[in-house]
PALUMBA-702842 format. One record per residue (C-alpha): residue in one letter; x, y, z. Coordinates in steps of 0.2 Angstrom, whole numbers, plus 5000, padded with zeros to 4 digits. Example, Ala and Ser with C-alpha at 12.3 -4.5 7.8 and 13.67 -1.06 7.14 Angstrom:
% residues 2
<"A"; <5062; 4978; 5039>> <"S"; <5068; 4995; 5036>> 
***
This chain:
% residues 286
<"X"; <4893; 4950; 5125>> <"X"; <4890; 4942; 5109>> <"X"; <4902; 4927; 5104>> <"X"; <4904; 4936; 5087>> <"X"; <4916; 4951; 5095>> <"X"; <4932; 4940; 5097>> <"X"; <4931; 4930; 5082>> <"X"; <4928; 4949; 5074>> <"X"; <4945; 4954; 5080>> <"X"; <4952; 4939; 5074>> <"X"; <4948; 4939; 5057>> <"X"; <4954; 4958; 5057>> <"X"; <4970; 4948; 5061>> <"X"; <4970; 4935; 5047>> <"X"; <4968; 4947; 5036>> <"X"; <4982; 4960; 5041>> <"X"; <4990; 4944; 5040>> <"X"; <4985; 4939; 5022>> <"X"; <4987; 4959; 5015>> <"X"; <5005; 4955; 5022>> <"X"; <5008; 4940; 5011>> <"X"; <5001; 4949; 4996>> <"X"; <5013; 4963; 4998>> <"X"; <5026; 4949; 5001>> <"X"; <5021; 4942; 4985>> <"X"; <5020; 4957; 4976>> <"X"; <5040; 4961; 4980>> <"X"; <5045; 4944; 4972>> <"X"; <5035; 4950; 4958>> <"X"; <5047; 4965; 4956>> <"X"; <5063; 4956; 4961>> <"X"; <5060; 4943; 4946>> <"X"; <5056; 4958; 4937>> <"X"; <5037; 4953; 4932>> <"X"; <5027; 4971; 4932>> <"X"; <5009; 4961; 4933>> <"X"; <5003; 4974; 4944>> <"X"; <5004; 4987; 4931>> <"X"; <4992; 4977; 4921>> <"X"; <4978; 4972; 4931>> <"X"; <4966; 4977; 4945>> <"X"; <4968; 4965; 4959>> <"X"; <4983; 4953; 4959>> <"X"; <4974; 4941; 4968>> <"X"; <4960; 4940; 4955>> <"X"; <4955; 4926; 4944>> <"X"; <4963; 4932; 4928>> <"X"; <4979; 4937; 4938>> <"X"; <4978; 4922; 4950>> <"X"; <4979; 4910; 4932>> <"X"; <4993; 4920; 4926>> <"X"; <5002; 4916; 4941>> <"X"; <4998; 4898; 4941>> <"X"; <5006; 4899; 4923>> <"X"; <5022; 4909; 4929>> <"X"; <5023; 4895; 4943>> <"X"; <5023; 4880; 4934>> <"X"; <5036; 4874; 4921>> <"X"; <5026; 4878; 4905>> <"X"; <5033; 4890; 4893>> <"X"; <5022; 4909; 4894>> <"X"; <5017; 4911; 4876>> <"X"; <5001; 4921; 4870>> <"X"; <4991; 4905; 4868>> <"X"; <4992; 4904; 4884>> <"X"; <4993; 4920; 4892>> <"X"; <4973; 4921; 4883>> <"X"; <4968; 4904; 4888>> <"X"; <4970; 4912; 4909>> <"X"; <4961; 4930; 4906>> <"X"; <4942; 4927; 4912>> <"X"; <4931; 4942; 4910>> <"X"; <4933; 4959; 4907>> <"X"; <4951; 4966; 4909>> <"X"; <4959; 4983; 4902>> <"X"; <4975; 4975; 4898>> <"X"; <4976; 4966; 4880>> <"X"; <4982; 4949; 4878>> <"X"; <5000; 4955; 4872>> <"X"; <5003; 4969; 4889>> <"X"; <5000; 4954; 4899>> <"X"; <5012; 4944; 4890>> <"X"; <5024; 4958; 4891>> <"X"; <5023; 4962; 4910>> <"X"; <5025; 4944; 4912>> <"X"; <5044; 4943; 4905>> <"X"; <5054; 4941; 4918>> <"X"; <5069; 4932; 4923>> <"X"; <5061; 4918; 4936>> <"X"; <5073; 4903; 4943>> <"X"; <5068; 4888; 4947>> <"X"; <5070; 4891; 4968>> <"X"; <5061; 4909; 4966>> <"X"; <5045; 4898; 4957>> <"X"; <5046; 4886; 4971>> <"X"; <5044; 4901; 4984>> <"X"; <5032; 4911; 4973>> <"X"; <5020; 4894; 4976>> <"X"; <5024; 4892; 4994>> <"X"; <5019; 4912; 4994>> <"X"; <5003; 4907; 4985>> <"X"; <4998; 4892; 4996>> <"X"; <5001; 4901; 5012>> <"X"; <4989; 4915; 5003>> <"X"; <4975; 4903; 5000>> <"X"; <4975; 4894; 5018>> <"X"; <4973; 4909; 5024>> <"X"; <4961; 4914; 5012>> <"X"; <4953; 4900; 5019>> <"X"; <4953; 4904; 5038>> <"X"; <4947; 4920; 5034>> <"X"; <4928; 4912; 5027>> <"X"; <4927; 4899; 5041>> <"X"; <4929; 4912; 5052>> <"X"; <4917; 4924; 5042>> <"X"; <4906; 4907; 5043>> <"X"; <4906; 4906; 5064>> <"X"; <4903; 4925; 5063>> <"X"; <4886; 4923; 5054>> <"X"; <4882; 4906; 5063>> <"X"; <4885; 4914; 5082>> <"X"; <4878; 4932; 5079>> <"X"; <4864; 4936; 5087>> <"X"; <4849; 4946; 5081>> <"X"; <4852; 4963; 5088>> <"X"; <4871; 4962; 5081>> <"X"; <4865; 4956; 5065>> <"X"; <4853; 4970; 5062>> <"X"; <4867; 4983; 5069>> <"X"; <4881; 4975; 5054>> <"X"; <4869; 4979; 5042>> <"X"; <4861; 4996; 5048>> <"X"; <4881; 5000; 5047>> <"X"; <4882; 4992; 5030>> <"X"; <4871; 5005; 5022>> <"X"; <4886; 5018; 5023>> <"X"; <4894; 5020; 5007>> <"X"; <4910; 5009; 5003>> <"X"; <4908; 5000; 5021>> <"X"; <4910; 4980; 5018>> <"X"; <4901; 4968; 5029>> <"X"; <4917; 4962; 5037>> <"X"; <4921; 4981; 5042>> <"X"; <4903; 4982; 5049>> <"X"; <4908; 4968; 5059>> <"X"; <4922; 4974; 5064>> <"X"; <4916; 4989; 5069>> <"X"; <4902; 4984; 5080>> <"X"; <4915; 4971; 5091>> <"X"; <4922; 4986; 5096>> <"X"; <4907; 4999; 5100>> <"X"; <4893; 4987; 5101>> <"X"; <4876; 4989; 5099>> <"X"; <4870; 5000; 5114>> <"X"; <4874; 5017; 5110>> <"X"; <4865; 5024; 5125>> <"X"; <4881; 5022; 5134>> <"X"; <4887; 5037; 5125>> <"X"; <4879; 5054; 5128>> <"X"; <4883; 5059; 5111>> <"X"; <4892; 5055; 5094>> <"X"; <4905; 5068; 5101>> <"X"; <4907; 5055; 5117>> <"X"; <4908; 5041; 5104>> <"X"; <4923; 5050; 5092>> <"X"; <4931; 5055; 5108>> <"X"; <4933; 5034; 5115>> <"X"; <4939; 5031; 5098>> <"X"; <4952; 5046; 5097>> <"X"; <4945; 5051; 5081>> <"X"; <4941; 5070; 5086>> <"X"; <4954; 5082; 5083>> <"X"; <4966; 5084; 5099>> <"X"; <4962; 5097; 5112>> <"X"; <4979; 5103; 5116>> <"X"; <4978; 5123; 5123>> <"X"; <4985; 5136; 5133>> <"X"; <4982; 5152; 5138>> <"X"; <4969; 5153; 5124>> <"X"; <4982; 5148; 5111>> <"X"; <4979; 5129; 5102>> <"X"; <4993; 5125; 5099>> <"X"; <4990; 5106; 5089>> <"X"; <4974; 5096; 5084>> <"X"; <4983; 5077; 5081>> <"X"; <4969; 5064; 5086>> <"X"; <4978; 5053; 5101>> <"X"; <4981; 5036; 5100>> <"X"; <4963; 5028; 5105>> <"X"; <4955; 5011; 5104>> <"X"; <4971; 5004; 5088>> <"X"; <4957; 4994; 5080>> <"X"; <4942; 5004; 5078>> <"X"; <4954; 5018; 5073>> <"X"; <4962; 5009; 5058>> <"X"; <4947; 4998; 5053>> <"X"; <4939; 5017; 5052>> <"X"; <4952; 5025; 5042>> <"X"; <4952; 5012; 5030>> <"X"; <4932; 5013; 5028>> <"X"; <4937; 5033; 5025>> <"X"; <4952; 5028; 5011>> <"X"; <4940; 5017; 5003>> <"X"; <4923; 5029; 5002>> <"X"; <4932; 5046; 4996>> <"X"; <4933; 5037; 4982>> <"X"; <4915; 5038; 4978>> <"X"; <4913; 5052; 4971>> <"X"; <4892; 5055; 4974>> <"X"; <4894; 5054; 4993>> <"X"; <4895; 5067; 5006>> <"X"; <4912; 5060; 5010>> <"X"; <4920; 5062; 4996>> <"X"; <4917; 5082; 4995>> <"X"; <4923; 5082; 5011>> <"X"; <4937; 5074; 5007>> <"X"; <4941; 5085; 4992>> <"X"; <4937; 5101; 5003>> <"X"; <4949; 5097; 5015>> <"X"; <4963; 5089; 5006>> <"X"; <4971; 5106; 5000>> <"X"; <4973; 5116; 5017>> <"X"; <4973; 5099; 5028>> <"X"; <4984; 5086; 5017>> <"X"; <4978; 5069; 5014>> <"X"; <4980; 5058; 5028>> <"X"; <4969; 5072; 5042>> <"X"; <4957; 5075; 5026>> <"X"; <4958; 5055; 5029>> <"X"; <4955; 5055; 5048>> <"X"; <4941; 5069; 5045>> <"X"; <4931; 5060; 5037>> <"X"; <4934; 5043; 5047>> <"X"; <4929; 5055; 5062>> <"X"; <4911; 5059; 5051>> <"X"; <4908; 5043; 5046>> <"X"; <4907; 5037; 5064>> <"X"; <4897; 5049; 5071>> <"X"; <4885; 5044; 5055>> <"X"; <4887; 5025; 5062>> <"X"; <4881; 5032; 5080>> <"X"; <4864; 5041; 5076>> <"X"; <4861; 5022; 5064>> <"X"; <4864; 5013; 5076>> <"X"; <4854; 5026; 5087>> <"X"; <4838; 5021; 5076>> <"X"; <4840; 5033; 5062>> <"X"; <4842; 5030; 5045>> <"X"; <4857; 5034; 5034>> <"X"; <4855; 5049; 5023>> <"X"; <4871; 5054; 5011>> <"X"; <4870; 5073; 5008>> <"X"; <4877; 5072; 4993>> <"X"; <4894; 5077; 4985>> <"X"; <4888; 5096; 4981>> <"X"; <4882; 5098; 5001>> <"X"; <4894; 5111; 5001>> <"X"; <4890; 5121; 4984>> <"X"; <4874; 5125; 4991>> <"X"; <4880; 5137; 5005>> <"X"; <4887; 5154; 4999>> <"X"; <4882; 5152; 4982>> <"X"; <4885; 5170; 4977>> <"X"; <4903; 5172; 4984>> <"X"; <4909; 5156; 4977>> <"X"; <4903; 5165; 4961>> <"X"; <4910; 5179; 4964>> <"X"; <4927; 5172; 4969>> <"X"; <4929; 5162; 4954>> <"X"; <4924; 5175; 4943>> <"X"; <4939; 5187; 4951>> <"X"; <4951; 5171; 4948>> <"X"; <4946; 5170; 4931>> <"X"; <4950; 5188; 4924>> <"X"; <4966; 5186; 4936>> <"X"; <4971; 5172; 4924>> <"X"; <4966; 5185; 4909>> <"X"; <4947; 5177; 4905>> <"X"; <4937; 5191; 4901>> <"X"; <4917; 5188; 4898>> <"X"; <4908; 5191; 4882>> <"X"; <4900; 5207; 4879>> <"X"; <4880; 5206; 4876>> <"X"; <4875; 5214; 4862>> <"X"; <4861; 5227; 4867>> <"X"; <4846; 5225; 4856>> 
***
């Protein structure tokens, strides 16, 4: 076993731990009425993380100031920023907001010491498994690691991918009688694989090139987001089985789908069209 696996899990911890703090964070935000999360991207960026410096301290938010904290590019002007920034802040809800953002940064700080022993402790094999992983779309080095502390790097002890999604509890239920299925919810399955999964899945239907994001989109309107969500979790490890099996990654693309049935697609959408009035032009015979 390789020393990595533990400290993996851990640092899955630390940052559960941290996003909790953030979220913490953000509802101070809201009680002293600052809306800077309508305004920028990450709140824990650099831009954002000056801004809150500046909200922190005694000094006076003007625009001088508000400009001389925005690094790089941001959609939000100078004067939005200064505008979601108008709150009503005591002096005891500053002190807390600092404490907020100290504990933030030690843990911050836990997190790339433990990412540090990680990389330091790896062996080999692991290491070549994290980044054969890491070639999935939207799958971060730290889920890669994650991901292989919990399966590991032999897959031979599975039969199949099927026998893999099964361990984890990321197949559809198989709950029947007399010939009737009756549900299809996953069970509950190895709780760390599952979520570290299903967060990988949130984050790569966002890409819209990939495989998994058609997917996505194709099962969203019958299925609902969060199976759509689970559906896709489920594909994406079978694809980390056959990579770590040897076999590279190949996305199929996001118009996989379009390229079956091609002519009753057409069809269909033609028959929805005129049954929203659309009629199509008349050729002019020559």
């Amino acid at each position: 076993m390789c020393p990595a696996e533990n400290n993996g899990n851990c640092e899955k911890s630390r940052m559960e731990e941290r996003a909790r703090e953030i979220n913490r964070l953000q509802k101070m935000l809201e009680g002293a009425n600052i809306k800077l999360s309508s305004t920028v991207t990450d709140i824990m960026g650099l831009s954002a993380r000056n801004l809150l410096e500046l909200v922190t301290s005694n000094q006076s938010v003007t625009l001088e100031r508000v400009e001389a904290c925005m690094k790089g590019h941001l959609k939000a002007s100078a004067d939005e920023l200064l505008l979601s920034l108008e709150g009503v802040v005591s002096p005891l809800q500053r002190e807390l907001l600092a404490e907020v953002l100290h504990v933030i940064d030690e843990q911050t700080a836990q997190i790339e010491r433990a990412e540090a022993l990680i990389d330091k402790y790896m062996n080999n094999s692991y290491a070549e498994a994290v980044e054969a992983v890491d070639t999935l779309p939207r799958i971060a080095k730290t889920s890669a690691q994650q991901i292989i502390a919990e399966i590991g790097t032999d897959m031979s002890r599975f039969p199949s991918a099927d026998h893999l999604c099964s361990w984890a509890e990321l197949c559809p239920g198989n709950n029947e009688s007399a010939g009737k299925r009756k549900s299809g919810r996953t069970n509950h399955g190895n709780k760390m694989l599952k979520s570290t999964m299903i967060q990988c899945a949130m984050v790569a239907v966002k890409n819209k090139k990939s495989f998994f994001h058609a997917q996505y989109q194709r099962l969203l309107v019958r299925r609902g987001k969060k199976s759509a969500v689970v559906a896709v979790a489920h594909s994406m490890l079978i694809a980390i089985y056959h990579v770590l099996s040897g076999h590279p990654f190949v996305d199929l693309g996001a118009d996989y789908y379009n390229q079956f049935n091609a002519e009753r697609k057409i069809i269909s959408y033609l028959a929805k069209l005129k049954s929203l009035g659309w009629e199509p032009p008349l050729i002019a015979s020559s």
